[in-house]
N, C-alpha and C positions, 0 to 999 in steps of 0.2 A: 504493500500500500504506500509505505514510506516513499520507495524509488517512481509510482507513479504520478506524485504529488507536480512535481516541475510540470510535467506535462498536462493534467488539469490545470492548471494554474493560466501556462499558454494558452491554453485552448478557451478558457473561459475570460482570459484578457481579448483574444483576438474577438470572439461573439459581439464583447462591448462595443468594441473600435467597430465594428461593425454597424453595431444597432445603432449607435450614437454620430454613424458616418452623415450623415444627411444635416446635423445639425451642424457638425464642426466644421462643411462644407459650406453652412451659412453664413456660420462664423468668421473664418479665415474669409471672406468673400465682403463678406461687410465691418474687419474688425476696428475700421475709425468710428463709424456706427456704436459697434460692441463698447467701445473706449468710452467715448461718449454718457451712453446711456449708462454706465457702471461707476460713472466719475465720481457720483454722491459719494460712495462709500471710500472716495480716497483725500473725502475734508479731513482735515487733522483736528483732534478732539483730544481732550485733557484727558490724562491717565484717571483722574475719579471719574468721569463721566464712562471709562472702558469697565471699570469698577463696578460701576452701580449695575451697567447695561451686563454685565458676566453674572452678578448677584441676582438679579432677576431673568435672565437664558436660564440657569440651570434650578432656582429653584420652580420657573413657572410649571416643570412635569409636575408637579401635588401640588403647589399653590398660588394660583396667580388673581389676590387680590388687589388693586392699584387702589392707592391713597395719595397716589400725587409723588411724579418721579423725584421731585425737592421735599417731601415728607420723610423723614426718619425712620418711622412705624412703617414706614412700605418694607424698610429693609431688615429692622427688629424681629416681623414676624418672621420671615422666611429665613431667618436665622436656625430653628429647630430645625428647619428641612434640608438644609445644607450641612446640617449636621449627621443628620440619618444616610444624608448621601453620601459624609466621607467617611463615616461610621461604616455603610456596605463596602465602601471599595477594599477599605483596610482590612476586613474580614474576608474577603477573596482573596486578600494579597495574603492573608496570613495562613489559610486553610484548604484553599485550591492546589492544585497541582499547576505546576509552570505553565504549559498548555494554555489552561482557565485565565491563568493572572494574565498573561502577554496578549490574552484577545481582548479581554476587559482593559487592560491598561492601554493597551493600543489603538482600540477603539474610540476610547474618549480623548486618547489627550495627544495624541497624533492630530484628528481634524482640527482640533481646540489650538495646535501649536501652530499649524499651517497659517491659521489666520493670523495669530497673535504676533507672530516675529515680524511679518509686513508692518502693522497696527504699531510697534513701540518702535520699529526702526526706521520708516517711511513714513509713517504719521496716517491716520486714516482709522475705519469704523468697521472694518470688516469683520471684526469678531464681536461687534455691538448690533450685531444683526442676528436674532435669534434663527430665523431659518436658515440661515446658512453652519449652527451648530446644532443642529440637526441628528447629523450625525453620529454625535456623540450621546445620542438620547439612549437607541436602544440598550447598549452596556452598562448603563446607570440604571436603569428601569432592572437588567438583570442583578445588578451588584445589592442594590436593596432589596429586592425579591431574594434572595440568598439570605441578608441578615435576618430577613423576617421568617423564613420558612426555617431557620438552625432555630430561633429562638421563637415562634409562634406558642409553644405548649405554655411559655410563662405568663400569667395575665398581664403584666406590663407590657410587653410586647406586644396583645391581643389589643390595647389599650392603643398602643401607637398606628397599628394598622386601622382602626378605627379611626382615628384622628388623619391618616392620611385620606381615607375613602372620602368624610368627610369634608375635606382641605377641599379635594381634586372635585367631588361634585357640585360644589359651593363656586367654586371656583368658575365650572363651564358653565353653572345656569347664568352668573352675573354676564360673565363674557359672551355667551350666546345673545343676551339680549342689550348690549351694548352697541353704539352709535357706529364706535373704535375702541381703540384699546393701544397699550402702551408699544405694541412691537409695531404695530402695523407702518412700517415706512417703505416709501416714502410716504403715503396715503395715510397718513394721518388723519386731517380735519377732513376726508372727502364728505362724509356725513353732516360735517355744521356746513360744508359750501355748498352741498345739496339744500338742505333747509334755507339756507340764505335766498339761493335762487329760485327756489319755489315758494318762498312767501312773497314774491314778485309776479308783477301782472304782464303775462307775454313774454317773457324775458328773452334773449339772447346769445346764447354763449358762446364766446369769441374765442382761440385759442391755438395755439402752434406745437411745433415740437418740444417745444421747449429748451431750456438751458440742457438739460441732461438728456434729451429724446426720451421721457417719461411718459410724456403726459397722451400719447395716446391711451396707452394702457389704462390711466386713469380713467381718461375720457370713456372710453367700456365701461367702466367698473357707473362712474357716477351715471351712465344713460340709466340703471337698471332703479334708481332711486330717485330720479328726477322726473317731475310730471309732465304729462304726454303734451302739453303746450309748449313746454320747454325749447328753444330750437340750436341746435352745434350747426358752429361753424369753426373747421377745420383750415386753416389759412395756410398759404404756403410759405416761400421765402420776400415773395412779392405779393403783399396782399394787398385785395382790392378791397375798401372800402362800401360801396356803391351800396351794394346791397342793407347797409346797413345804418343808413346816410338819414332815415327817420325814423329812427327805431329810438325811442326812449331810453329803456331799460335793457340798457347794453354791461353784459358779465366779461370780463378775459381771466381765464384761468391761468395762473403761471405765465404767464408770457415771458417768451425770449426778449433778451437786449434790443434785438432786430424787431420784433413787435414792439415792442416799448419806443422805441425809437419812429417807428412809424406812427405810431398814436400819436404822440410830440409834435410829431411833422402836419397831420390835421388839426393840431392846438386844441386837442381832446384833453380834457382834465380828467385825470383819472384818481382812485382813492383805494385804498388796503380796507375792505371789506372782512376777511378772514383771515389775520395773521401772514399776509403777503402773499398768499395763496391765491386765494380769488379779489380782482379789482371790479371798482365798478365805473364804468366811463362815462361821464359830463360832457353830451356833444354841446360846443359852446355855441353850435348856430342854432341847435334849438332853445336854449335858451337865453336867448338873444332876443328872439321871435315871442 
């Protein structure tokens, strides 16, 4: 079995390269594109801000109540759970057989590492982005499934799985019925710029690629919560106006420098409606009129 380990290994490397050919095909083909739309995540951010965002990635598997990313108590609570979770690893590392430890350990803090050394030496957020530590979830979920099952017979233990069942379901019902939620980036406030534009009569939403090639994606996401009066407009690198030249109640989402600078050049006043996200445009000839 040992000697034909290499060769599943290849075999099951080459499948991927395969299955995943179409996309890295896209990839290499648009990677200033790729560049582009990925740029967010290479702002440079303070090592506590990588901090807080690492504290809430790993304890959100049982507990993800948000009290406000600048609250204390967000990070107090999830203190027991970060506990329970270097509580499992360390009982794999002490009780497993090598095998066990090296897929556990290597599973977590391999992907965990990849980001991180970019993040402290290049500056950037890539390991403050919980989907992308991912990852590292399933070996964790295994490492405290292990301390709980050696020690389940003792009633303190029965005590803590109870308290995590309850964490974790408490947890999804709030999150389920929330607007957003703390990880969701870049798409944060889409839900208050939805509400914003639909307490609007007819409105317009104006909008480009934006600074990082985002805001399509969003644009998706918001038609599915925005009401059916609602109208997008999609602009290109040269956009026309015309269309939009008596419309009152004009929205731009995000807009590029290039849009921004075009609005200027119509001596359209415009205002930060939703934390710099959504603006809203003052055509000055209507009112003038």
């Amino acid at each position: 079995m040992i000697q034909t380990l290499p060769l599943d290994y290849f075999m099951a490397s080459v499948g991927i390269i395969i299955l995943y050919l179409p996309w890295i095909i896209v990839v290499i083909n648009n990677l200033q594109q790729a560049y582009y739309a990925t740029n967010w995540v290479r702002v440079s951010v303070s090592f506590d801000f990588l901090l807080k965002k690492w504290i809430l990635s790993f304890s959100c598997m049982f507990i993800d109540l948000d009290f406000g990313f600048y609250n204390i108590g967000t990070y107090l609570l999830r203190l027991l759970f970060l506990i329970i979770i270097a509580w499992g690893i360390y009982m794999v590392c002490r009780y497993c057989n090598l095998s066990t430890k090296l897929f556990i350990l290597t599973s977590i803090f391999i992907p965990f590492i990849i980001l991180v050394i970019p993040d402290l030496v290049q500056g950037g957020k890539r390991s403050a982005i919980t989907r992308y530590l991912i990852p590292c979830f399933p070996a964790i979920y295994l490492s405290v499934a292990y301390l709980l099952g050696k020690y389940l017979s003792q009633k303190y233990w029965r005590v803590v799985l109870g308290i995590l069942l309850t964490a974790s379901i408490t947890s999804c019902t709030v999150s389920a019925i929330s607007d957003t939620w703390w990880h969701n980036a870049p798409s944060y406030f889409n839900g208050e710029v939805a509400k914003k534009i639909n307490a609007s009569d007819s409105p317009i939403l104006l909008s480009d690629l934006g600074v990082n090639y985002t805001n399509r994606g969003d644009l998706i996401s918001l038609s599915y919560i925005l009401d059916d009066d609602v109208r997008l407009l999609l602009l290109n690198n040269s956009p026309n106006f015309e269309i939009v030249e008596n419309e009152s109640e004009i929205f731009v989402f995000r807009p590029s420098e290039r849009l921004r600078e075009a609005l200027k050049a119509k001596q359209w006043e415009f205002e930060s409606v939703v934390n710099e996200e959504l603006w809203k445009v003052k055509n000055s000839s209507l009112m003038d009129n």
